[in-house]
C-alpha positions as CSV (number, residue, x, y, z in Angstrom):
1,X,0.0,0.0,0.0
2,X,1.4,3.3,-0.9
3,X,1.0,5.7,1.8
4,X,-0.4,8.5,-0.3
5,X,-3.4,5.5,-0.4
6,X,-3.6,5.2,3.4
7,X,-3.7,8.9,4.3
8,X,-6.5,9.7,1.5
9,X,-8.5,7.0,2.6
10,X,-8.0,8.0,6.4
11,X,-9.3,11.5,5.9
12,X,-12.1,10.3,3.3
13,X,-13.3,7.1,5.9
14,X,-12.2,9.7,9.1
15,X,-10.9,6.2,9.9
16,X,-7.9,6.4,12.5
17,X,-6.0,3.2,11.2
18,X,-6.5,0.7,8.4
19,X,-6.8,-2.7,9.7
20,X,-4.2,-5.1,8.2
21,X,-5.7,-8.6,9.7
22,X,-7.4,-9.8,6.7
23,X,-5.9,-7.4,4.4
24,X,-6.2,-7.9,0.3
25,X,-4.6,-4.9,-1.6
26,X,-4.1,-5.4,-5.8
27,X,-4.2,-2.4,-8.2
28,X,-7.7,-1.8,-7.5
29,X,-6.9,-0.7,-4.2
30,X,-7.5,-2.5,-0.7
31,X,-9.8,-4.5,1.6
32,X,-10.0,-5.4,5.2
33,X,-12.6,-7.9,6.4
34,X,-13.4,-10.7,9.1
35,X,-16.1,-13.1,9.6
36,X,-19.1,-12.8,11.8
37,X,-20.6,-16.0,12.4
38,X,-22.6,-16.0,8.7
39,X,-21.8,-12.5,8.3
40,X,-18.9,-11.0,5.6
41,X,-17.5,-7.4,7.7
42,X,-15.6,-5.1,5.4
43,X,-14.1,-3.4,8.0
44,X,-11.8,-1.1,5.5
45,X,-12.4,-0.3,1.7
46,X,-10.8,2.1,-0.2
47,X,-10.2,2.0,-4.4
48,X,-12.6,1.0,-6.7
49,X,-15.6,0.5,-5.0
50,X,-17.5,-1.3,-7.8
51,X,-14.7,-3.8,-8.6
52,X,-14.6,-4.8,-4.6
53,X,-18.2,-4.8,-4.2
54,X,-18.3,-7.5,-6.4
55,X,-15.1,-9.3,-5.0
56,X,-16.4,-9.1,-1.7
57,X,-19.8,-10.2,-2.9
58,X,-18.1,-13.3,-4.7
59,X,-15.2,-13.6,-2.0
60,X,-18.3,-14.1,0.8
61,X,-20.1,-16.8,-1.1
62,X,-16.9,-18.8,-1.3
63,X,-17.1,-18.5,2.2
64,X,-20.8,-19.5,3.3
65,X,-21.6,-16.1,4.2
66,X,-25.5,-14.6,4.3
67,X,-24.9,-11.4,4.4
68,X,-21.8,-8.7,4.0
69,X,-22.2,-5.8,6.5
70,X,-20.1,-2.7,6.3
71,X,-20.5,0.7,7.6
72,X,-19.3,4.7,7.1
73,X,-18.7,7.7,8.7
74,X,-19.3,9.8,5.8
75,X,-22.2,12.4,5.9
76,X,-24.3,10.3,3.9
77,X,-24.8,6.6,3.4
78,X,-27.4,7.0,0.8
79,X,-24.6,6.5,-2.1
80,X,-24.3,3.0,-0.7
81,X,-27.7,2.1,-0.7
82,X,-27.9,3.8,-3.7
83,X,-25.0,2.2,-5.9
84,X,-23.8,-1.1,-4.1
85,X,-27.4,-2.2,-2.9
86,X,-26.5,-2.3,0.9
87,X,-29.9,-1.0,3.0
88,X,-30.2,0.5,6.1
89,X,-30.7,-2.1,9.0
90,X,-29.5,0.1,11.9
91,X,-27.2,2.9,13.1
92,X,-23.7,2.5,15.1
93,X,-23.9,4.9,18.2
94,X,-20.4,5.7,20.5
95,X,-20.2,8.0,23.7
96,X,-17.5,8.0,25.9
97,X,-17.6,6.6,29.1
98,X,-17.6,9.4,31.3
């Protein structure tokens, strides 16, 4: 991974790292996941996002999972529902513990 890669998709994701445990990079850019009982977690996804949506639509199958879950911190999830599909099951919620 180049690092101009990492920092772009750390201030596009407001991510603070990129996971490396399950990571798959190639020139279409890189992927992070883990398994979830039946579930396929993209945990990090930068590049071309139509080219991993399918890989990590095919790359799940081989796998036995049911469903691929992901999430964002961008303003707006609607371009994921939109273009990849993904619906709206739920929100993530932090606070700190005070």
């Amino acid at each position: 991974m180049q690092d101009k890669d990492i920092q772009r998709f750390l201030e596009k994701s407001r991510s603070e790292y990129v996971d490396t445990t399950n990571l798959i990079e190639n020139e279409h850019g890189f992927m992070s996941w883990k398994i979830d009982g039946d579930k396929f977690v993209c945990i990090n996804v930068y590049g071309d996002g139509e080219y991993w949506d399918k890989y990590m639509n095919k790359f799940a199958k081989q796998l036995g999972c049911k469903t691929i879950l992901g999430g964002t911190s961008r303003k707006s999830y609607k371009a994921f529902v939109k273009k990849y599909n993904f619906k709206l099951v739920g929100y993530i919620f932090e606070k700190e513990v005070i």
